[in-house]
C-alpha positions in Angstrom: 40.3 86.0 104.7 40.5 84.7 101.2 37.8 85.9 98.5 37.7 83.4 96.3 37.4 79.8 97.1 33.9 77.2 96.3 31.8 79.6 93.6 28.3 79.1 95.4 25.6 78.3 93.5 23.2 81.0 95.2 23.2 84.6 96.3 22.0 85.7 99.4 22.3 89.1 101.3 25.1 88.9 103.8 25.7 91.7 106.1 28.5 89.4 107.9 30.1 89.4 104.3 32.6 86.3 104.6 33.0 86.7 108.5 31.8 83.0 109.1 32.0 83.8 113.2 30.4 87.0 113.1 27.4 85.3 110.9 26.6 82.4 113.0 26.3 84.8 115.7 24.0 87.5 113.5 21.9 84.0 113.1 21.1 83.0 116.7 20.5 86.5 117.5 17.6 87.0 114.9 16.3 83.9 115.9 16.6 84.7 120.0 15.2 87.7 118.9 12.3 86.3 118.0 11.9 83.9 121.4 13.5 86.6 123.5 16.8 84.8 124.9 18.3 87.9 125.7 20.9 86.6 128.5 21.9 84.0 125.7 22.2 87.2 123.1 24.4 89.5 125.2 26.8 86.4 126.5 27.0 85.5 122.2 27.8 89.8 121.6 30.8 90.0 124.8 32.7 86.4 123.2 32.4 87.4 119.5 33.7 91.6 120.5 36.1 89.7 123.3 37.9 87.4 120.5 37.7 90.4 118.4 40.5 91.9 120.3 42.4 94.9 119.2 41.6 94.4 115.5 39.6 98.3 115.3 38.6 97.3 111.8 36.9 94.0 112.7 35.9 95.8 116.2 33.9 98.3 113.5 32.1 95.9 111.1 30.9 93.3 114.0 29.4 96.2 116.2 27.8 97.9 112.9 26.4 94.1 112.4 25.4 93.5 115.6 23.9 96.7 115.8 21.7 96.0 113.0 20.8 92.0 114.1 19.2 93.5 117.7 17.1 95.0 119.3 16.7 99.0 120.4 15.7 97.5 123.5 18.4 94.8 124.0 20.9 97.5 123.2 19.4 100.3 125.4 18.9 97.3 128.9 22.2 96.1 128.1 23.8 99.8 128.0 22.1 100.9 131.3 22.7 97.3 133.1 26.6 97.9 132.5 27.8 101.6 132.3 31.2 100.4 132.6 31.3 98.0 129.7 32.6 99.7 126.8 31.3 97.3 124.2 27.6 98.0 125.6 28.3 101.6 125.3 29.3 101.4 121.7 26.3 99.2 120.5 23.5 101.0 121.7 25.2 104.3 120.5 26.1 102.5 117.0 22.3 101.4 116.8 21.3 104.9 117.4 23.3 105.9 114.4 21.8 103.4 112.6 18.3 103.7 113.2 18.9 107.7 112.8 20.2 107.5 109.3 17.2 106.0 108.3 14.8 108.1 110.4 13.1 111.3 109.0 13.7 113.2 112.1 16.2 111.8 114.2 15.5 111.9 117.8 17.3 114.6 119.6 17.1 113.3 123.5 18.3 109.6 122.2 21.2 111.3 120.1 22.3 112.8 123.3 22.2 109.6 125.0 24.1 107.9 122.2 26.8 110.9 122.4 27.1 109.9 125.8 27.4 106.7 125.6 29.9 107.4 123.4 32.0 109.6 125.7 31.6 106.4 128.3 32.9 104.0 125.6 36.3 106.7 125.0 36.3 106.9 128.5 36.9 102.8 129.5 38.8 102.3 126.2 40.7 105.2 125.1 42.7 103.9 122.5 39.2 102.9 120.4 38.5 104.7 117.7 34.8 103.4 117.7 33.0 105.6 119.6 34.8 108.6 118.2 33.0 107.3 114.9 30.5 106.9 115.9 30.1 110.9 117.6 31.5 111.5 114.3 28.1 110.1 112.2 25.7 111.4 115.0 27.0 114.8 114.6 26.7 114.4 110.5 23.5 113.3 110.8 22.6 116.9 112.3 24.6 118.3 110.3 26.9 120.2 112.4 29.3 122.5 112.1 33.3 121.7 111.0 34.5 123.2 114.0 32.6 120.3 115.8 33.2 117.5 113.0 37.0 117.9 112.7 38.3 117.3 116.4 36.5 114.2 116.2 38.2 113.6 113.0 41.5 114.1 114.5 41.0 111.9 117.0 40.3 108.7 114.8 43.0 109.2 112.6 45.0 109.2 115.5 44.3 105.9 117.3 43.6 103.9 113.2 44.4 106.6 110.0 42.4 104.6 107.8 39.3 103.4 109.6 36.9 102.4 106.8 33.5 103.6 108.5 34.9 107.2 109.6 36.2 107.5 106.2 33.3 106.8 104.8 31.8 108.8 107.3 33.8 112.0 106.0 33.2 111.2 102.5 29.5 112.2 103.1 30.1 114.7 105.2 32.1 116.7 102.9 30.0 115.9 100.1 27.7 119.0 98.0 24.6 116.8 99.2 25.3 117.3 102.9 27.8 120.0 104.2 30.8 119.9 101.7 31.3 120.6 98.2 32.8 118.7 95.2 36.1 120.5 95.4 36.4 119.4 99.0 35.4 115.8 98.2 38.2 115.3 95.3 41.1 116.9 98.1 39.7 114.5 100.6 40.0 111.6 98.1 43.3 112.8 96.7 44.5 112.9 100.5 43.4 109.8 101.5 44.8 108.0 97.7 48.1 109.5 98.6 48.7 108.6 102.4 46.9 105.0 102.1 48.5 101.9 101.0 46.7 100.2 97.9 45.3 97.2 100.4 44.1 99.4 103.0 40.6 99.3 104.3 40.1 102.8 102.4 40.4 101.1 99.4 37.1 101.3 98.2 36.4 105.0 99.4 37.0 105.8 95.3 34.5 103.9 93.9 32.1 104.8 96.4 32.1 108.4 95.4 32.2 107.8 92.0 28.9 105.7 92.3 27.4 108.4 94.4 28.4 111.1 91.8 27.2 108.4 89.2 23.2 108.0 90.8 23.2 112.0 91.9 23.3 112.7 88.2 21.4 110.1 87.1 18.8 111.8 89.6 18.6 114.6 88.5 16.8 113.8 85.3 16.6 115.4 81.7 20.2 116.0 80.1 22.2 115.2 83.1 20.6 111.5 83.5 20.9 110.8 79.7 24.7 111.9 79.9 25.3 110.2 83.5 27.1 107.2 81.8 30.0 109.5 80.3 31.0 110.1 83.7 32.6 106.5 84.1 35.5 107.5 80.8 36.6 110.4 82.9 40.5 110.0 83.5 39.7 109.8 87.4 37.0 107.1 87.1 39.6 105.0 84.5 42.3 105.1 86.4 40.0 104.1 89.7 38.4 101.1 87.7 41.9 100.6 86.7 43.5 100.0 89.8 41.1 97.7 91.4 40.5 95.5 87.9 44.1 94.8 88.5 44.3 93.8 91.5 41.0 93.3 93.9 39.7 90.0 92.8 43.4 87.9 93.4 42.7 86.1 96.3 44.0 87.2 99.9 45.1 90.2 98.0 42.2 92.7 99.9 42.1 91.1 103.9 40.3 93.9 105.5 36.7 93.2 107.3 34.8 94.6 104.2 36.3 93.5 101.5 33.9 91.7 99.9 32.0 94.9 100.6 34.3 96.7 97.9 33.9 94.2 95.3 30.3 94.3 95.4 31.6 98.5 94.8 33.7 97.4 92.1 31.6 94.4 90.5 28.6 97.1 90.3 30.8 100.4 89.4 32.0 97.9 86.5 28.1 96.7 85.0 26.8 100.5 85.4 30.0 101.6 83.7 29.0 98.7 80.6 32.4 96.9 81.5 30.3 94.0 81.6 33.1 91.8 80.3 35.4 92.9 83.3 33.2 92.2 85.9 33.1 88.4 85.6 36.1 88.1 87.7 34.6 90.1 89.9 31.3 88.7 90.5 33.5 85.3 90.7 35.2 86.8 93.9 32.0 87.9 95.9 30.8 84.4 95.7 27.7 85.5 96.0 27.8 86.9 99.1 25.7 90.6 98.0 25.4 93.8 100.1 22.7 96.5 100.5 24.6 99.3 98.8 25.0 99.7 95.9 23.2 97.1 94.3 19.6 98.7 96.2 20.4 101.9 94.8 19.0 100.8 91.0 15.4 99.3 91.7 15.4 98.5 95.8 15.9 95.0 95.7 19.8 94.4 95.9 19.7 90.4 95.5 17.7 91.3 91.9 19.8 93.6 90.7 23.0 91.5 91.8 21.2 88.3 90.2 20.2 90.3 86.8 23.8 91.5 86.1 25.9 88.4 87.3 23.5 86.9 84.2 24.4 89.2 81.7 27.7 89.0 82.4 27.9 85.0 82.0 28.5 84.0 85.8 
C-alpha cells in the first residue's frame, strides 16, 4: 500500500492504519455493536479474514483489530457456535490476549480456554502462525518459563521468520522489565537486524526498543530522566534513526500491514530525539493516520501529543 498520497487535513486514531477494507469493517462493527447485529458482525469478520487469504501478516493485524472492535461475548458465542472454524478460534483467543495485557490479574480459567483455542486454531490450520502467537503472548503474560516460551518460538519462525507481532512479542519477553535482560535484548535485535531484509515487517522492532529503553529511563527519575535524551546519540540509536530517515517515508518503499505503524515509531523516536527538522517527512507519510503507542506513552492522549509535535515541526 502506498504511504504517501492526499496529506489530510486532520488526525484521527486509526487502528486499521491505511487498511481501507479492514476499516470499513472496524466501522459497522462498532456501530452493530452498539444495536447488536451480531449475525451481520460475524458474516463481515469470515469475508474480510476469507479475502485475507494466506497473507500471515495481514491475517495478524485484522484479527488483532478485530479483536479489539468486538465484543468478549461476540468472540466467546462465536468460538463455541463453531469449534471447527479456525478464524473463530483465533479471535476469541487473540481478544483474550488483549484484554489480559491490560488486566491487573489476568484470568487464569479464560487463559486456559484461549490456549485451547489456540491449540484448535493450529489444529484446522497448521501452517498458521497466529495462534502460535498468540500461545506465545498468553504465556508472557504469565510469565513463564523459556523452556515453555521457545518451542512456541520455534514454531512461528518456522511457518513466517519475521512475523511482526511475535517479534514484538519476544522483544518484551526478553526484556530486563519482564523475563530477559538487556544483553539478551541487543543479541535478539542484532539477530533479527542480521537475518531480516531492510523492508521486512521487523523493520520497526529497533526503534521500538529504543523508545522503550528511552521512557524506562526517563521513569526512573532524578539523574537518569535528566540524562534520558543522551541515549538517542548512542552509535546504535544513530545508525537506527539513520536507516529509516533514509528510506521509510519513500512511498511503497515499507508495504507490510503496519507500516504506518513504524513511522508513527520513527516520526515520534525523531521529535523525542529533538530531530525535529527530520521528522517533517515523516509526519508527511503517516497522513495523519496516528496510533496508540507511542504517542500515549508521553501524556495519555496520543492524538495530542501527535498534533503538538506535527506543529512544532511545521506540518
Amino acid at each position: 500500500m502506498a504511504l504517501l498520497g492526499r496529506r489530510r487535513t486532520t488526525t484521527r486514531l486509526a487502528p486499521e492504519l491505511d487498511d481501507t477494507d479492514l476499516g470499513k469493517v472496524r466501522k459497522r462493527l462498532v456501530g452493530e455493536r452498539a444495536s447488536g447485529g451480531r449475525s451481520l458482525a460475524v458474516a463481515m469478520i469470515e469475508q474480510l479474514l476469507r479475502e485475507t487469504g494466506r497473507d500471515w501478516d495481514r491475517r495478524a493485524h485484522r484479527t488483532s483489530v478485530l479483536a479489539e472492535s468486538t465484543s468478549p461475548g461476540l468472540q466467546r458465542s462465536w468460538a463455541e457456535e463453531q469449534p471447527k472454524d479456525a478464524d473463530a478460534q483465533l479471535l476469541y483467543a487473540w481478544g483474550v490476549m488483549l484484554r489480559a495485557r491490560f488486566a491487573e490479574h489476568p484470568d487464569p480459567a479464560e487463559t486456559r480456554e484461549a490456549l485451547d483455542a489456540c491449540a484448535r486454531a493450529a489444529g484446522l490450520r497448521p501452517e498458521d502462525p497466529n495462534p502460535w502467537v498468540v500461545r506465545l503472548g498468553l504465556l508472557r503474560l504469565w510469565r513463564r518459563p523459556g523452556t515453555e516460551v521457545f518451542p512456541l518460538w520455534e514454531e512461528i519462525v518456522r511457518r513466517d521468520p519475521w512475523h511482526r507481532e511475535a517479534h514484538f512479542q519476544m522483544l518484551g519477553y526478553l526484556s530486563p522489565w519482564e523475563c530477559g535482560s538487556h544483553g539478551q535484548t541487543v543479541d535478539f535485535l542484532d539477530r533479527v537486524r542480521a537475518g531480516a531484509a531492510p523492508t521486512a515487517p521487523t523493520a520497526g522492532l529497533e526503534i521500538a526498543a529504543l523508545i522503550d529503553l528511552y521512557h524506562d529511563t526517563v521513569d526512573q527519575g532524578g539523574l537518569e530522566a535528566l540524562t534520558a535524551i543522551h541515549l538517542w546519540s548512542r552509535p546504535d540509536a544513530e545508525a537506527a534513526l539513520g536507516r529509516a530517515l533514509a528510506d521509510w517515508p519513500r512511498p511503497g518503499y515499507l508495504n507490510h500491514a503496519a507500516a504506518v505503524a513504524d513511522l508513527n515509531l520513527l516520526a515520534y523516536a525523531l521529535v523525542q530525539s529533538r530531530r525535529g527538522a527530520q521528522a517533517g517527512e515523516v509526519f508527511r507519510a503517516i497522513g495523519g493516520l496516528v496510533t496508540m503507542y507511542p504517542w500515549a506513552l508521553e501524556n495519555g492522549d496520543p492524538l495530542e501529543s501527535f498534533g503538538n509535535w506535527q506543529q512544532r515541526v511545521g506540518n
